[in-house]
PASEBA-1860 file (N, C-alpha, C; in nm, 3 decimals):
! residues 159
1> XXXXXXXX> 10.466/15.635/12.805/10.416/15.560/12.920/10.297/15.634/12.977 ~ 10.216/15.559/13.033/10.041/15.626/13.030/10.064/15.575/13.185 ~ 10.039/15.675/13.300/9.984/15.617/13.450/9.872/15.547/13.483 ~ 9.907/15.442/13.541/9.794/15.371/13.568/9.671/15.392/13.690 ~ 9.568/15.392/13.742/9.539/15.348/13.823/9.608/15.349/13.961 ~ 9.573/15.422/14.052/9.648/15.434/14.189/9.637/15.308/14.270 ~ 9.749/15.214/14.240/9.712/15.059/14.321/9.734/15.080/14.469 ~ 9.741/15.149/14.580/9.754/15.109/14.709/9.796/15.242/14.788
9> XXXXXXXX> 9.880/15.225/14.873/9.894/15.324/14.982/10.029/15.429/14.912 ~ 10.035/15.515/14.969/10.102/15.676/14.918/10.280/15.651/14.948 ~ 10.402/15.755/14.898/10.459/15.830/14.913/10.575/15.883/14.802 ~ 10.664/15.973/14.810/10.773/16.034/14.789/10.791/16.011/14.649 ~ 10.810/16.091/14.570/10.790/16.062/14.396/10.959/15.923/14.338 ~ 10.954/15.856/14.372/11.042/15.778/14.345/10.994/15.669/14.263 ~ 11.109/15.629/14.193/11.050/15.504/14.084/11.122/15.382/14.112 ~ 11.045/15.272/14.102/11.097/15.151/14.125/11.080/15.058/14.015
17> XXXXXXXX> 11.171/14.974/14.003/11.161/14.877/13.834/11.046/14.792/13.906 ~ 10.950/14.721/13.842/10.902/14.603/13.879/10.881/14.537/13.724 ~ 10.886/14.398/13.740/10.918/14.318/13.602/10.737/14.249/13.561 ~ 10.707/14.267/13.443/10.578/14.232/13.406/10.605/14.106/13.305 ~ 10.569/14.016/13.375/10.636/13.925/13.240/10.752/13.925/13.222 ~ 10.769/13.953/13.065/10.907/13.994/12.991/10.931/14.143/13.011 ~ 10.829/14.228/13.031/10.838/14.383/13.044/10.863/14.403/13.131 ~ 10.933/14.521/13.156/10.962/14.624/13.303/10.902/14.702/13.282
25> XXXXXXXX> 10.821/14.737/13.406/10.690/14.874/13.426/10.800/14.889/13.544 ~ 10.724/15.052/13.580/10.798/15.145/13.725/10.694/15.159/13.786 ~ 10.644/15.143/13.900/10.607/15.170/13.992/10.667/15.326/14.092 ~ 10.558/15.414/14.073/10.594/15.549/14.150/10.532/15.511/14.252 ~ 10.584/15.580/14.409/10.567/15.566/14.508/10.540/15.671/14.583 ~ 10.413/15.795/14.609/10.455/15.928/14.648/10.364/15.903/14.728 ~ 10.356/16.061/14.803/10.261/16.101/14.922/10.132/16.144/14.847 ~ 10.035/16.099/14.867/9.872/16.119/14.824/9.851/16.307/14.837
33> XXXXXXXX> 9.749/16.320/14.751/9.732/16.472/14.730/9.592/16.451/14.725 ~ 9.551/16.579/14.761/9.395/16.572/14.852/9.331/16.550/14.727 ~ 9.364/16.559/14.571/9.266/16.531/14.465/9.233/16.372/14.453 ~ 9.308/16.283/14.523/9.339/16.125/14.584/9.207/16.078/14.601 ~ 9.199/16.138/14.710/9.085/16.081/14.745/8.906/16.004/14.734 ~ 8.884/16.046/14.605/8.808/15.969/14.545/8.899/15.837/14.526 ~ 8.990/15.798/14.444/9.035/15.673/14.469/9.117/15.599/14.545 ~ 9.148/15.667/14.699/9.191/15.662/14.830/9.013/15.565/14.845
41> XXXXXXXX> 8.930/15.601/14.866/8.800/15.554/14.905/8.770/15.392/14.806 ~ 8.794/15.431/14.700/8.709/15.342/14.601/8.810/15.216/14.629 ~ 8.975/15.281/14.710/9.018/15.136/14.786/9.008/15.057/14.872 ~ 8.992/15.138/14.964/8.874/15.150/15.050/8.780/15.047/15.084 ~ 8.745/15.059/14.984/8.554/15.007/14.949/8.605/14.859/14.935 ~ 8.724/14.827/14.817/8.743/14.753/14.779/8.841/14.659/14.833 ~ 8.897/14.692/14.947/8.949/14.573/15.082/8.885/14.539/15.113 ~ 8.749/14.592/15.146/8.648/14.597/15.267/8.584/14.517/15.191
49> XXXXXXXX> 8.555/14.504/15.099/8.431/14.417/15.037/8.555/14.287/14.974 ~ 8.662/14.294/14.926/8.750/14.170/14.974/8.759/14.091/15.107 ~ 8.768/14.158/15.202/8.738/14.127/15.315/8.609/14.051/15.419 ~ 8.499/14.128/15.321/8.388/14.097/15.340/8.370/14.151/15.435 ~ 8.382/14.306/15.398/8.343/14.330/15.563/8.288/14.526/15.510 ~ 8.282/14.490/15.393/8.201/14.628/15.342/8.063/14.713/15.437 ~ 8.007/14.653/15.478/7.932/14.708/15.539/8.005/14.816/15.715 ~ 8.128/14.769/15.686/8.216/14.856/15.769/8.298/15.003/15.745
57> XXXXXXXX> 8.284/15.034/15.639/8.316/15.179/15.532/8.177/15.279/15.603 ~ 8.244/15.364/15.639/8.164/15.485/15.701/8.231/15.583/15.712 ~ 8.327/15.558/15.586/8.418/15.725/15.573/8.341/15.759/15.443 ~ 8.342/15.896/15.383/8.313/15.976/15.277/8.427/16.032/15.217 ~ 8.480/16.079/15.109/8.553/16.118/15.050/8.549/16.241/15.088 ~ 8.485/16.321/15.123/8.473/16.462/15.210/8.536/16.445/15.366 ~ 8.514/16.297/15.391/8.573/16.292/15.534/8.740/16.291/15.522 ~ 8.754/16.196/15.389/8.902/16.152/15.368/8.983/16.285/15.313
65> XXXXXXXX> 8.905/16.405/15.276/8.961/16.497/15.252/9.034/16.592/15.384 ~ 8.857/16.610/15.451/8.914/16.673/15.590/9.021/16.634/15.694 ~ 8.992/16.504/15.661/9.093/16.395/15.801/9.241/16.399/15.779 ~ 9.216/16.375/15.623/9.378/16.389/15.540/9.480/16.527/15.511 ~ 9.377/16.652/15.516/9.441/16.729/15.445/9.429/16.861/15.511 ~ 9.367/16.851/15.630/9.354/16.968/15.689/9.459/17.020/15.762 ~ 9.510/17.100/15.847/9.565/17.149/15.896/9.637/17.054/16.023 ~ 9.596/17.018/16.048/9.610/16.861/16.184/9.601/16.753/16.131
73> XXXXXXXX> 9.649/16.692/16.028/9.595/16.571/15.961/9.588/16.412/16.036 ~ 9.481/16.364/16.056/9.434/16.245/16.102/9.569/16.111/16.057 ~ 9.570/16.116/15.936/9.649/15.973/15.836/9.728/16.071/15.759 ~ 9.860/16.016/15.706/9.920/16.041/15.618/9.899/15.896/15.527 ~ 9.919/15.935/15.416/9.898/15.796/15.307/9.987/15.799/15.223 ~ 10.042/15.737/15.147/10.113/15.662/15.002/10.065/15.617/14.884 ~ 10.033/15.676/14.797/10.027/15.601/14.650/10.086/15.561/14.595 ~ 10.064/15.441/14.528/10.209/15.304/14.411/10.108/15.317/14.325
81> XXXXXXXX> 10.183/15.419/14.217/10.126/15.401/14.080/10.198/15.350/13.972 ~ 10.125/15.277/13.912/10.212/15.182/13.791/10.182/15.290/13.687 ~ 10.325/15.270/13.664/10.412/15.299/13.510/10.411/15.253/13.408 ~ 10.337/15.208/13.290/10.335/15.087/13.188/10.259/15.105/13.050 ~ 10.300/15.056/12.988/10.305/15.077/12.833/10.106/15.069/12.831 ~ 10.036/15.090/12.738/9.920/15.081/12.773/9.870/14.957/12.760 ~ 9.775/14.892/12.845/9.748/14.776/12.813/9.812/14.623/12.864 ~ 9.905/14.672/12.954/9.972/14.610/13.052/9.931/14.573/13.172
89> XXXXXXXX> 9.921/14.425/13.225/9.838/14.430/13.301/9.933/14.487/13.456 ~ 9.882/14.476/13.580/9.980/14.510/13.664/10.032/14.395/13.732 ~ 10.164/14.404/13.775/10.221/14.292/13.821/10.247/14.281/13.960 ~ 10.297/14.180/14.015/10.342/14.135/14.115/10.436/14.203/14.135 ~ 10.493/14.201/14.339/10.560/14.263/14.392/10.546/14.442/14.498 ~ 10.427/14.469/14.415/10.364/14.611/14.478/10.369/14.631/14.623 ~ 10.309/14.530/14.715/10.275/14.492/14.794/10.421/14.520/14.907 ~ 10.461/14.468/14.834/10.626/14.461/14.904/10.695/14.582/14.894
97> XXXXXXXX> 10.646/14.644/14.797/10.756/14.787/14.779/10.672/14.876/14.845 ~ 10.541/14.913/14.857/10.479/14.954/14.935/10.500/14.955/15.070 ~ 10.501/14.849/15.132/10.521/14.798/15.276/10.680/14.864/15.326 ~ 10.755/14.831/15.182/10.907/14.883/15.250/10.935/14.994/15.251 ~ 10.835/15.087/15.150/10.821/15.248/15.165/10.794/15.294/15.312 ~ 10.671/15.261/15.332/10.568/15.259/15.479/10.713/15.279/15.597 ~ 10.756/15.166/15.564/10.879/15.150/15.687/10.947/15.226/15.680 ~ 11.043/15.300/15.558/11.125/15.401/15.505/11.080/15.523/15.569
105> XXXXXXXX> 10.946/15.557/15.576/10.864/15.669/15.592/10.859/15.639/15.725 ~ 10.825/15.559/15.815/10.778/15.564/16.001/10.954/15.583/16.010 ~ 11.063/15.492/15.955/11.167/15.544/16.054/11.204/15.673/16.060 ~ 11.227/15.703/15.922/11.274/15.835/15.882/11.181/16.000/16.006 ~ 11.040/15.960/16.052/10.971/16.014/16.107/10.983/15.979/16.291 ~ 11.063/15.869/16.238/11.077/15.830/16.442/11.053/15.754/16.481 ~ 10.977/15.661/16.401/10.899/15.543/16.444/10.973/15.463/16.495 ~ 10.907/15.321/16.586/11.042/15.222/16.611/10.939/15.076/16.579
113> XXXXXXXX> 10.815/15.069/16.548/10.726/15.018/16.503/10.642/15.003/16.384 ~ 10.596/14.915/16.314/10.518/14.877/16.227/10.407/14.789/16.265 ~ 10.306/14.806/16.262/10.207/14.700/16.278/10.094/14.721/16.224 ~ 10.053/14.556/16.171/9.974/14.556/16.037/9.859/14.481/16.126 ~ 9.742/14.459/16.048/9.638/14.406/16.081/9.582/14.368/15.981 ~ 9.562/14.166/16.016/9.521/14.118/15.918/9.390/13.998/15.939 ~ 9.277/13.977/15.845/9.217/13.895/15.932/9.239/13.736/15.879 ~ 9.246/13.668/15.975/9.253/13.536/15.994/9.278/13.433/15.848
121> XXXXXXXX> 9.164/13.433/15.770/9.179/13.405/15.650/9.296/13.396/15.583 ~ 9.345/13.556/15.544/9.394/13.613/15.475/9.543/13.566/15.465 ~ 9.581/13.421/15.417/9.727/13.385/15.476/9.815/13.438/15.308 ~ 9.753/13.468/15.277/9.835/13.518/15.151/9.905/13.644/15.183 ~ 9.838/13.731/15.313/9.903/13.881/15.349/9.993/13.833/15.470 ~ 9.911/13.711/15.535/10.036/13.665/15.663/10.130/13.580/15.586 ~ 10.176/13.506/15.473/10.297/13.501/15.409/10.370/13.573/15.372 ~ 10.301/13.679/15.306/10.439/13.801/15.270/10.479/13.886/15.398
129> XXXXXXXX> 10.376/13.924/15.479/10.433/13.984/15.563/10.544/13.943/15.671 ~ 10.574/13.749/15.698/10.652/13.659/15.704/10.757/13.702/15.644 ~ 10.728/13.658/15.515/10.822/13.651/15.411/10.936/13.797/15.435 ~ 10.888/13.893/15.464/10.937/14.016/15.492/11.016/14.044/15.637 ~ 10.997/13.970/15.695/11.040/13.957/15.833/10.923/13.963/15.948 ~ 10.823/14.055/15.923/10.713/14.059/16.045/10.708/13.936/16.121 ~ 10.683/14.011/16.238/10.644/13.864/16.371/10.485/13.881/16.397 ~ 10.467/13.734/16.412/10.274/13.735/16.405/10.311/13.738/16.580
137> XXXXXXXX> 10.247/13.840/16.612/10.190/13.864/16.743/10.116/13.784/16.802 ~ 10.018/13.776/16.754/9.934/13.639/16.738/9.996/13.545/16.838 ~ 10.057/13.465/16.731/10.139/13.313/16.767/10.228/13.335/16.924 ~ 10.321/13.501/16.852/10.425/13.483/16.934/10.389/13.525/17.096 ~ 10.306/13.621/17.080/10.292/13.705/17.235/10.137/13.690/17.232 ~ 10.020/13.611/17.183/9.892/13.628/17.171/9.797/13.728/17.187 ~ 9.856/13.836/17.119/9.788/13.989/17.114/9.642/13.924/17.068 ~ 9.533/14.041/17.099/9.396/14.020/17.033/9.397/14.150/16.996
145> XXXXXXXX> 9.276/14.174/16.903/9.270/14.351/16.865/9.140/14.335/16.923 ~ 9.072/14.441/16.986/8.942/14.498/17.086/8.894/14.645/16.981 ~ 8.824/14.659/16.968/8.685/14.815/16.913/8.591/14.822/17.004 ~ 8.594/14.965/16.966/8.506/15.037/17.017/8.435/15.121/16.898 ~ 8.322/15.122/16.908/8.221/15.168/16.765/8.071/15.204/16.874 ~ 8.066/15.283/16.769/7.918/15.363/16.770/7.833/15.344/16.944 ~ 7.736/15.298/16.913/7.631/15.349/17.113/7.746/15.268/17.222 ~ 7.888/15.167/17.145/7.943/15.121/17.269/8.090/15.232/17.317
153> XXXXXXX> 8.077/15.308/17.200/8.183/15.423/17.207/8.133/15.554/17.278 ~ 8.024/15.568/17.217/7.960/15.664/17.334/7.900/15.632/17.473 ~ 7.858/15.530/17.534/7.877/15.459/17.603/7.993/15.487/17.690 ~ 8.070/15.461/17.658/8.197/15.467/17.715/8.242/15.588/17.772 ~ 8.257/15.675/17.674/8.290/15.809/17.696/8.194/15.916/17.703 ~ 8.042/15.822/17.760/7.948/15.897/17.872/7.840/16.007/17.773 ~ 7.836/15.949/17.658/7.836/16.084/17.595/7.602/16.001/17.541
END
């Protein structure tokens, strides 16, 4: 079995069946290691420009190193790497085992919350995240999300 490609967010070296077709590939699930980060970024890149919203990436892989791995770390992250014979494409379900890691990992740490952010469009991430139990804030309590960025951030904090 040849590792694939780091599909998504980080943790804990554990294996999970996921079914390809007729094949079963494993999906590993661990905590990201600062050598990550080149393809921590290049995912990065590649929400953001799914998203259409690439021109919003203004991290560096030197940043994702420092932020991630220094002594005070900014983010902790998760990698789901597929397991699979070579030449296999990757399958469905990631998404979900990922997400239920994430949760595994905030309770286990204290958490009593999860919250995702998704934009409008995107009802393929507000179905599963449904599908999973999440409540759209949105609908239910009409949260908005607000930023603060660049001359309106300094601005702010006078600077």
């Amino acid at each position: 079995m040849e590792s694939q490609t780091p599909a998504g967010w980080l943790w804990n070296g554990r294996l999970r069946s996921l079914t390809l077709g007729n094949r079963m590939a494993f999906v590993m699930i661990r905590e990201a290691k600062e050598g990550d980060c080149g393809n921590i970024l290049r995912l990065i890149r590649e929400l953001a420009e799914y998203e259409k919203l690439s021109d919003q990436v203004k991290i560096s892989e030197e940043a994702l190193r420092a932020d991630g791995f220094g002594e005070t770390p900014f983010y902790h992250c998760l990698v789901a790497e597929i397991l699979s014979a070579p030449g296999e494409p990757q399958g469905q379900g990631i998404g979900s085992k990922i997400i239920k890691k994430v949760a595994e990992v905030a309770l286990d740490k204290g958490c009593s919350q999860l919250r995702l952010a998704v934009l409008d469009w995107n009802k393929r991430a507000m179905d599963l995240y449904k599908a999973l139990g999440a409540q759209d804030l949105t609908e239910a309590e009409g949260w908005h999300c607000f930023r603060f960025e660049g001359e309106a951030m300094r601005e702010l904090a006078g600077k």
